[in-house]
N, C-alpha and C positions, 0 to 999 in steps of 0.2 A: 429517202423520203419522197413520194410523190404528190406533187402542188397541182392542186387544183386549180383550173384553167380560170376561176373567178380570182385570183391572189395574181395574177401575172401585173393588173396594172396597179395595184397595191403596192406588191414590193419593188416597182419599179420607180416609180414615185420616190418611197421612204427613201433607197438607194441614192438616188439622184441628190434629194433633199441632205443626206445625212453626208452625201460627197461634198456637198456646197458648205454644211456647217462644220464640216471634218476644215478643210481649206482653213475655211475663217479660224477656227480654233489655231490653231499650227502659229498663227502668227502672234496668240497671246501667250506660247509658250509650253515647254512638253506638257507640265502637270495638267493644262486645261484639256489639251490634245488626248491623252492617256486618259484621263473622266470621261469627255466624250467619247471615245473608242468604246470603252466599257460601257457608257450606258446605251451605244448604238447598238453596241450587240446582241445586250440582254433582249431589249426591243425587238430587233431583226429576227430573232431565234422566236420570239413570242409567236408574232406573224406569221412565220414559217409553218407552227406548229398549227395556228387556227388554221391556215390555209392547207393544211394537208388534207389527202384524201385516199385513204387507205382502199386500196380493192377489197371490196364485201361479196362474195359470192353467196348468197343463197344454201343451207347447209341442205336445205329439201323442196325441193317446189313441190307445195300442196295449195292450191287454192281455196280450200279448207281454213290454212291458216293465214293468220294476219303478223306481219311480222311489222316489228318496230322500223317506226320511217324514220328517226332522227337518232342520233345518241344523244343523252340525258339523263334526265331523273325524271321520276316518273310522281308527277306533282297534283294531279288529277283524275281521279277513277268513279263515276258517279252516272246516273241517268240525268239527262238532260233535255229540253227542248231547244232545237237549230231550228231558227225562224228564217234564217236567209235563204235556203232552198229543199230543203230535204221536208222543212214544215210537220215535224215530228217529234217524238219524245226518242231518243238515243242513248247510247253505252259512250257518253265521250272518255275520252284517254288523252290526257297533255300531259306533254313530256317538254322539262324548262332545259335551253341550251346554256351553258355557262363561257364564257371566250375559251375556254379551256377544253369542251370538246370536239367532236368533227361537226361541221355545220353542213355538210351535203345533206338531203333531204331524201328521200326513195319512196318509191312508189311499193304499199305492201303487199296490194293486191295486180294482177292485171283487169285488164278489162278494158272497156272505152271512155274518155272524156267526155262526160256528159254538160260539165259545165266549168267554168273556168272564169273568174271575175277577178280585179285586183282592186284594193281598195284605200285609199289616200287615208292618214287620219294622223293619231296623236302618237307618242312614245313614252307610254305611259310603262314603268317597269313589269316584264314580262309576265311575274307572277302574282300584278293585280289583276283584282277579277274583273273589271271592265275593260283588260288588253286585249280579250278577245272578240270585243265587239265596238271599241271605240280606237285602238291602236291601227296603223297601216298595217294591213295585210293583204294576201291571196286568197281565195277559195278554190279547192278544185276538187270535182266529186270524180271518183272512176266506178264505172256500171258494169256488171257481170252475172251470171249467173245466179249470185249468193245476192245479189242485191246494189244496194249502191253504200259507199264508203266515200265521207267529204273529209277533206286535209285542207285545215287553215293553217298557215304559215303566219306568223304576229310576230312583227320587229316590235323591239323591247325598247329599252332607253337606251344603249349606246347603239342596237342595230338601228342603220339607217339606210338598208337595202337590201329589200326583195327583189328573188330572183327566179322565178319560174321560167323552166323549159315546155312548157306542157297548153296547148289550146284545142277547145272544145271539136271535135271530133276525131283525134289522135290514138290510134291502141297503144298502148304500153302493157310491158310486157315487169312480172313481178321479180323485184329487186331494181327495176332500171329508174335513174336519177330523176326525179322530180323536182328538183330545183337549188337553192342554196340563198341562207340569210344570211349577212356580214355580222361581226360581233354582238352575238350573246341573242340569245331568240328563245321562240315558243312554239312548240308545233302540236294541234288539238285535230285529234281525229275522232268523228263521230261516225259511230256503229250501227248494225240493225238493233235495236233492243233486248232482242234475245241473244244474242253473243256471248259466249261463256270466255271472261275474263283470266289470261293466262298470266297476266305483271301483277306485281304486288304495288301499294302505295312509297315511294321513295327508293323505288327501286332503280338502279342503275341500269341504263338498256344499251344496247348499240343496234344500228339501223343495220335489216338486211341480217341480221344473228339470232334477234331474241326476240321470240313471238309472246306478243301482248295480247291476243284474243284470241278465237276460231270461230267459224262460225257455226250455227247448227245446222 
């Protein structure tokens, strides 16, 4: 299984932690010793699995298509107005993270960073409707050809860390990593208006595999 390089100081930590309360147990005796093993493991294994980060290659570079920047479920499919930079009515697409899928982030399209903001705020649960405009989050738009394409990244209530690799005049190239939220998140990508919608509502997606729009 390969760990993504944001889980290094996570499971270093727990390890440390769970070596110090392992000790301590040992001295109240095997059966507390043998609980705590078990329940460091179950733990330890959890973590592993959030922090993993599968190789995604691209099945087709089309700059055409937009493929899914997160794995999830696909929680939101509607026209919308983005007032914070785009100032338009759009095709948004959110897609809700659960601790249980991959949280690496990707970039669907290439193009250039035209804009990149992060923004302080609340942890309000991912799949209320004011998490996208009052919870801590990212913004970051990429500019191409086809137009421009913003990706807000929104910590939920147990994520409490946003992680973009990406600032405003940077090319990125499509499929390559845009960022990573720690446990459980929300990623909303707002489209040209005319976008012909490729996901279904509730659908399961994985980032980097399964194209959610195209454009025209």
């Amino acid at each position: 299984m390969r760990i993504h390089k944001e889980g290094g100081a996570t499971i270093l930590v727990f390890s440390l932690i769970g070596l110090i309360v392992g000790v301590g147990c040992n001295y109240l005796g095997l059966w507390a010793l043998v609980a705590f093993i078990i329940v460091f493991v179950i733990l330890f294994l959890f973590i592993l699995q959030f922090f993993r980060n599968p190789i995604r290659r691209i099945p087709l570079k089309d700059e055409n298509l937009i493929y899914a920047p997160a794995d999830g479920k696909v929680v939101v499919i509607e026209k919308a107005f983005e007032p914070e930079y785009l100032n338009r009515e759009c095709l948004q697409v959110s897609i809700f993270m659960s601790p249980m899928n991959v949280h690496a982030n990707r970039c669907s399209t290439s193009g250039e960073i035209s804009y990149s903001k992060y923004h302080p705020g609340k942890y309000l649960v991912a799949w209320h409707p004011k998490s996208s405009t009052e919870n801590e989050r990212t913004t970051t738009v990429i500019k191409n050809e086809n137009g421009e394409v913003l990706y807000r990244q929104i910590a939920g209530a147990l994520a409490r860390r946003i992680v973009n690799y990406l600032k405003t005049g940077d090319h990125v190239d499509q499929g390559q990593e845009l960022g990573f939220i720690k446990f459980g998140s929300r990623m909303d990508i707002f489209l040209p208006a005319d976008a012909q919608v490729e996901a279904q509502m509730d659908q399961m997606v994985k980032g980097n595999l399964d194209v959610i729009a195209r454009f025209k």
